[in-house]
C-alpha distance (Angstrom), angle and dihedral (degrees) to the residues before:
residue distance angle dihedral
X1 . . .
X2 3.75 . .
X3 4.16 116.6 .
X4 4.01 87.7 -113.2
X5 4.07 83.0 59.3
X6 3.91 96.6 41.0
X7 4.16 84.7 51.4
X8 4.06 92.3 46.9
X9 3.67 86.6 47.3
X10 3.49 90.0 53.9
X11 3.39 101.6 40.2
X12 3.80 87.6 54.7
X13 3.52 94.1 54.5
X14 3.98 91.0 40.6
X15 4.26 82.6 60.1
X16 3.72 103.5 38.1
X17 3.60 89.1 44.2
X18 4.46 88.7 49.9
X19 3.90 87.2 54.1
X20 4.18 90.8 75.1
X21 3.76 81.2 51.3
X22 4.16 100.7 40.5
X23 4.21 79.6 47.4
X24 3.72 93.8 57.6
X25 3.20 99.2 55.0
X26 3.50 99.0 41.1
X27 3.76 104.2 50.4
X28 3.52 101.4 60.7
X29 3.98 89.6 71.3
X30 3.32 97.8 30.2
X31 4.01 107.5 37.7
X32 4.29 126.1 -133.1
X33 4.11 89.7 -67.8
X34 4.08 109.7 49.3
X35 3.55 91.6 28.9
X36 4.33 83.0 58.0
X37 3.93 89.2 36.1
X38 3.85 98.1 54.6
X39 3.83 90.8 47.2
X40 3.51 99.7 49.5
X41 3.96 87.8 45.4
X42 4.27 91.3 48.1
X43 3.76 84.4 46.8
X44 3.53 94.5 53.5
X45 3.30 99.9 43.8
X46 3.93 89.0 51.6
X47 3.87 88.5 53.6
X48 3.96 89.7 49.1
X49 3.74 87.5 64.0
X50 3.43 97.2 46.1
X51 3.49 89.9 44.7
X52 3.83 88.8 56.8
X53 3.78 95.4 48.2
X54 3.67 91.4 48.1
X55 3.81 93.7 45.0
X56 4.13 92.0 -139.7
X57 3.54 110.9 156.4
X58 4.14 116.2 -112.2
X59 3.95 83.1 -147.4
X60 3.96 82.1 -166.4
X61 4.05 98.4 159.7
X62 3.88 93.8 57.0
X63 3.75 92.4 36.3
X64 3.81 109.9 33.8
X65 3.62 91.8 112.4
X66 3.72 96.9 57.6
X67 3.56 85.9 53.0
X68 3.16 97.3 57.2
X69 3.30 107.3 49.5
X70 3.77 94.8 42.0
X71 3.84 93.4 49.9
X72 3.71 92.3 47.4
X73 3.86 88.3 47.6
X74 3.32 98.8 39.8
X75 3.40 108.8 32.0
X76 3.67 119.3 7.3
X77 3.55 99.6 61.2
X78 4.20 107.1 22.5
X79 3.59 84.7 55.1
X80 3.88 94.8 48.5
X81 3.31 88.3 44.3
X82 4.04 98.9 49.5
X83 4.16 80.4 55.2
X84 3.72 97.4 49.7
X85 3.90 76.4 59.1
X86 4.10 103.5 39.2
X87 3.91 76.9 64.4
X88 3.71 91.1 71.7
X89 3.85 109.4 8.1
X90 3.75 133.8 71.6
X91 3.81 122.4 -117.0
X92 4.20 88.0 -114.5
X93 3.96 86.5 66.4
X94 3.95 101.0 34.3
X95 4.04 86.0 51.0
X96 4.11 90.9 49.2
X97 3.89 90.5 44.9
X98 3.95 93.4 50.2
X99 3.58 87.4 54.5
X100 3.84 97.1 60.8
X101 4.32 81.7 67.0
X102 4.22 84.4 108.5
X103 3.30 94.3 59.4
X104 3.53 96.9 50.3
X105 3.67 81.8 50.0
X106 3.66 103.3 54.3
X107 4.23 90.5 47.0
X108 4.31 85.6 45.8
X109 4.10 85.5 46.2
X110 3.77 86.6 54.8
X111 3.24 106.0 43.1
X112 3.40 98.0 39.4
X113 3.90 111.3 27.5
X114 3.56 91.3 29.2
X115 3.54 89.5 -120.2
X116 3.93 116.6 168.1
X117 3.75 121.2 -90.3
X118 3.90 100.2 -140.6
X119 4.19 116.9 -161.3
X120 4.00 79.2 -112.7
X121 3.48 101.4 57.5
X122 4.02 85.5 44.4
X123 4.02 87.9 53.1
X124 3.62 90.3 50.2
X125 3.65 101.7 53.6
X126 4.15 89.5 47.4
X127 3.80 82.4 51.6
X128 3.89 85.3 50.7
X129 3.38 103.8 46.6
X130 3.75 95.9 43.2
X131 3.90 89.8 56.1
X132 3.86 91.8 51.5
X133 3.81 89.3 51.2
X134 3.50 85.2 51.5
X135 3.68 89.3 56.1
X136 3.72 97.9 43.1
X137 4.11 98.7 45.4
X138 3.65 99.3 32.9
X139 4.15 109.9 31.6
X140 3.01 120.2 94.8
X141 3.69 112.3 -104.9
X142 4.01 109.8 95.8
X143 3.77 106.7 -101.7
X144 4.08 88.4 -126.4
X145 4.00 120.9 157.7
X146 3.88 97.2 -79.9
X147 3.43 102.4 39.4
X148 4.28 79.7 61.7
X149 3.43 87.6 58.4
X150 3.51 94.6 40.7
X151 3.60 89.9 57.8
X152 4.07 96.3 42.3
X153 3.72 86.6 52.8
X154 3.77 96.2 57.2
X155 3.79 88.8 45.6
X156 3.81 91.3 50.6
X157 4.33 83.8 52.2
X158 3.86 88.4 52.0
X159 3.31 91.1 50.1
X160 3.70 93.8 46.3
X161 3.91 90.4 57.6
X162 3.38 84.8 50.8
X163 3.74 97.4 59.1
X164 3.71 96.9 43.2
X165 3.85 91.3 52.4
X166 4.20 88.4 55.3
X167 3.89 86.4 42.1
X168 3.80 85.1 53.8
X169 4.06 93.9 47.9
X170 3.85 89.5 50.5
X171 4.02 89.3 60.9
X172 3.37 119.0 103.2
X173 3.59 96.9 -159.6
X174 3.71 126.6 25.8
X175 3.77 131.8 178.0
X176 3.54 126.0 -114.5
X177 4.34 107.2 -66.5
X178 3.75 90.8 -108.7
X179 3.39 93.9 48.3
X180 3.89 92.0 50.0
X181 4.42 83.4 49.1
X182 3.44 92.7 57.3
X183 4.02 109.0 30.8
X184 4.26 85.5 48.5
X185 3.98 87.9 46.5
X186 3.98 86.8 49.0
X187 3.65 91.9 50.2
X188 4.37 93.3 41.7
X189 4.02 77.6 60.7
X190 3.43 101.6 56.2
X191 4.26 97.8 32.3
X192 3.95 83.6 57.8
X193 3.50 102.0 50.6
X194 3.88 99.6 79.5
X195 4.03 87.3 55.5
X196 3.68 92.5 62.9
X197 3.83 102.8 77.2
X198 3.86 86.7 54.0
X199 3.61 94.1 45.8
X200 4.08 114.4 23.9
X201 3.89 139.4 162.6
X202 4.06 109.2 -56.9
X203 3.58 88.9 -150.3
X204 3.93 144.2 -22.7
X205 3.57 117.0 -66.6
X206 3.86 117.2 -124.2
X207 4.05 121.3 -133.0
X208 3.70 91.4 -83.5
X209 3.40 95.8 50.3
X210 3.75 96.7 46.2
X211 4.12 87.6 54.3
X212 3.88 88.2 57.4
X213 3.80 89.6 54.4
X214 3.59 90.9 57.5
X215 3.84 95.9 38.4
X216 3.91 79.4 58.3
X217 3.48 103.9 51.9
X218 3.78 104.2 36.7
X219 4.19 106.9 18.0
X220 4.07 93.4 39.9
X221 3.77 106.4 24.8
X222 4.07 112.5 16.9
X223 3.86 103.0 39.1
X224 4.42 97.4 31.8
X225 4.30 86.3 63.6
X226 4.04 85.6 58.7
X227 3.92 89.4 43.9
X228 4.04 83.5 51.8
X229 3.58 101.4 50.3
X230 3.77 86.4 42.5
X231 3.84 90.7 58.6
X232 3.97 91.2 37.8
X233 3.96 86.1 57.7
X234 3.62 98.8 53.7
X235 3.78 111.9 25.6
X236 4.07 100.9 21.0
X237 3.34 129.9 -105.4
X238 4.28 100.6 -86.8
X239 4.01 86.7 58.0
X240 3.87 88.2 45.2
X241 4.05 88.8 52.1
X242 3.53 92.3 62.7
X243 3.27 86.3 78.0
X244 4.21 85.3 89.6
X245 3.30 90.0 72.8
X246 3.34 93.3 59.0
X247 4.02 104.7 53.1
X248 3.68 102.8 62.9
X249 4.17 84.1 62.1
X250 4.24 92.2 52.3
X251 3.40 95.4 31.8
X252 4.00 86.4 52.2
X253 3.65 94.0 42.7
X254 4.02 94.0 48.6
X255 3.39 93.2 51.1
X256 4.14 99.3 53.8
X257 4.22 85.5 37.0
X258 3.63 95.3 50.2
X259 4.27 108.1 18.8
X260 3.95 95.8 26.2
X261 3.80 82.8 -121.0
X262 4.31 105.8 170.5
X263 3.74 116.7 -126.9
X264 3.96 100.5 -158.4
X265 3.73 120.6 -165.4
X266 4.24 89.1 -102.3
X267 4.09 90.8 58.7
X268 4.10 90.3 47.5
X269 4.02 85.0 53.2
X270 3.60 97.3 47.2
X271 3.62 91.0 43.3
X272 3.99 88.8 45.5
X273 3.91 88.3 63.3
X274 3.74 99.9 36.3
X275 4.22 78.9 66.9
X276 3.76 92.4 41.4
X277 3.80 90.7 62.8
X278 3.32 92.9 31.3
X279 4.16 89.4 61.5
X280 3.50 90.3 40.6
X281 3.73 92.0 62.0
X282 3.47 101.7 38.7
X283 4.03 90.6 49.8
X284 3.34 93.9 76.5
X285 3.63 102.3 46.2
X286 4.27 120.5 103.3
X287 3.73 120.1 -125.9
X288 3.71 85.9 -102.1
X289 3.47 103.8 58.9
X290 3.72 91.0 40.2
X291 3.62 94.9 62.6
X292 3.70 94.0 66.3
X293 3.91 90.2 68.7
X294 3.66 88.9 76.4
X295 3.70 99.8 123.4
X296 3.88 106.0 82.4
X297 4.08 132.7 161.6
C-alpha cells in the first residue's frame, strides 16, 4: 500500500472510530431516535454534494427500493440502536461490539447465501464471543439491567450490518457505491421520521453538543463512505477492510482522551480477541465478497 493509502486508511478508522464518541455526547440531549435522524440527514446531505460535484447519477426511481431497504438495514436502525446503547455504554465497549459485525456476517452468509462455514471462520467466532464475554463479565461497568440491553442492542446493530451486506451480495445489479451511500442515507431519513413523536429530544442541546451532531453526520458518517470507496478503488476492498482492526484502538483512545473513559487491562483482552476472530473470518474471504461489507458505523 502506498503512504497516501496507509493515511486514508487511517483517517477512516480515526472517523469511524470518533462516531462512538460524537454519539455519546449527542444522545443524552437528543435521545436514540433524533440523535440517529439528524445524522443520517447531515450525512445525506454531505453525500448530495458530493454527488453533485462528482456528477453520479442518484438513479432513485429505478432504485428506490434498494435504498430503502439498505438504509433502513443499515442505517436507520443499527445506528438507533448503537444510541439506545451510547446512553449507557462507554465508547471502549460500543467499539469492541461493532467489531463482532463479521461474525454475524459469516453465520448470515451461511444461512442465507449458503456460503461455506470453514473450521476457521468457526474458530474465529469462539475467539469472538469469548472476548465479548470477557468484556461483559469482567469490565468494569456493572452488568446492571440496562447496560444488558445496552449491549443486546449493539449486537442486534452488528447484526443488522450484517444482513444488509448479504442483502447487498444477493443483488444482481447495484448502483455505483456512492450512489448506494447516499440513496440508503436518504431513505434512513425518511424511515426514521415516524419514530420521532414516540421518542423525541429530552432536552435542547447546548453549542457543544450541537457541534458533535454535525461531527456525526458529516466528519464520521457522510465524508468516511467517500474515503471507503476511495480505498476500495485503489487497493481492493479486503485491504480496505482492515480498517476494522483499526477502530476499536481510536475509538478506545477517543473515548479516555476526550470522556476520561478507563481502558483496564480486561477490556484490551477482550477487545484483543474480538479482532482475533474477527481476522480469522475475514482471511478467508475473496475481494468479491468483501466488497459487499461496505456499509460500516
Amino acid at each position: 500500500m502506498r503512504v497516501v493509502d496507509v493515511a486514508r486508511l487511517l483517517a477512516l478508522a480515526a472517523l469511524w472510530g470518533g462516531s462512538f464518541l460524537f454519539m455519546r455526547v449527542a444522545v443524552v440531549p437528543l435521545g436514540p431516535i433524533a440523535t440517529a435522524e439528524l445524522r443520517v440527514l447531515l450525512a445525506a446531505a454531505a453525500l448530495l454534494v458530493w454527488l453533485r460535484v462528482a456528477g453520479i447519477q442518484l438513479t432513485w426511481r429505478q432504485d428506490w427500493q434498494l435504498f430503502l431497504v439498505v438504509g433502513t438495514v443499515n442505517s436507520a436502525a443499527p445506528f438507533a440502536l448503537y444510541a439506545f446503547s451510547a446512553l449507557h455504554l462507554p465508547v471502549s465497549y460500543l467499539v469492541v461490539l461493532n467489531a463482532t459485525t463479521p461474525f454475524f456476517g459469516a453465520l448470515v452468509s451461511a444461512a442465507w447465501l449458503g456460503e461455506r462455514f470453514t473450521a476457521r471462520a468457526a474458530l474465529g467466532l469462539v475467539a469472538g464471543v469469548g472476548g465479548v464475554a470477557m468484556l461483559v463479565r469482567l469490565g468494569p461497568v456493572p452488568l446492571t439491567s440496562p447496560v444488558v440491553w445496552a449491549i443486546v442492542a449493539a449486537l442486534l446493530a452488528a447484526l443488522c450490518y450484517a444482513v444488509a451486506a448479504a442483502y447487498l451480495k444477493r443483488q444482481a445489479r447495484t448502483p455505483a457505491p456512492a450512489a448506494v451511500a447516499t440513496g440508503s442515507q436518504l431513505a434512513a431519513t425518511f424511515a426514521l421520521l415516524p419514530l420521532l413523536p414516540a421518542m423525541p429530544p429530552i432536552a435542547l442541546p447546548s453549542s457543544g453538543e450541537w457541534i458533535a451532531v454535525v461531527m456525526l453526520g458529516v466528519l464520521c458518517t457522510g465524508i468516511p463512505y467517500l474515503l471507503y470507496f476511495r480505498l476500495i478503488a485503489d487497493v481492493g476492498a479486503t485491504r480496505a477492510l482492515t480498517v476494522t482492526f483499526l477502530i476499536p484502538a481510536f475509538g478506545m483512545l477517543w473515548g479516555a482522551v476526550f470522556l476520561g473513559e478507563t481502558i483496564t487491562g480486561t477490556m484490551a483482552a477482550g477487545c484483543g480477541l474480538v479482532l482475533l476472530g474477527t481476522a480469522l473470518i475475514l482471511w478467508r474471504r475473496t475481494d468479491g465478497g468483501a466488497i459487499a461489507l461496505l456499509p460500516k458505523p
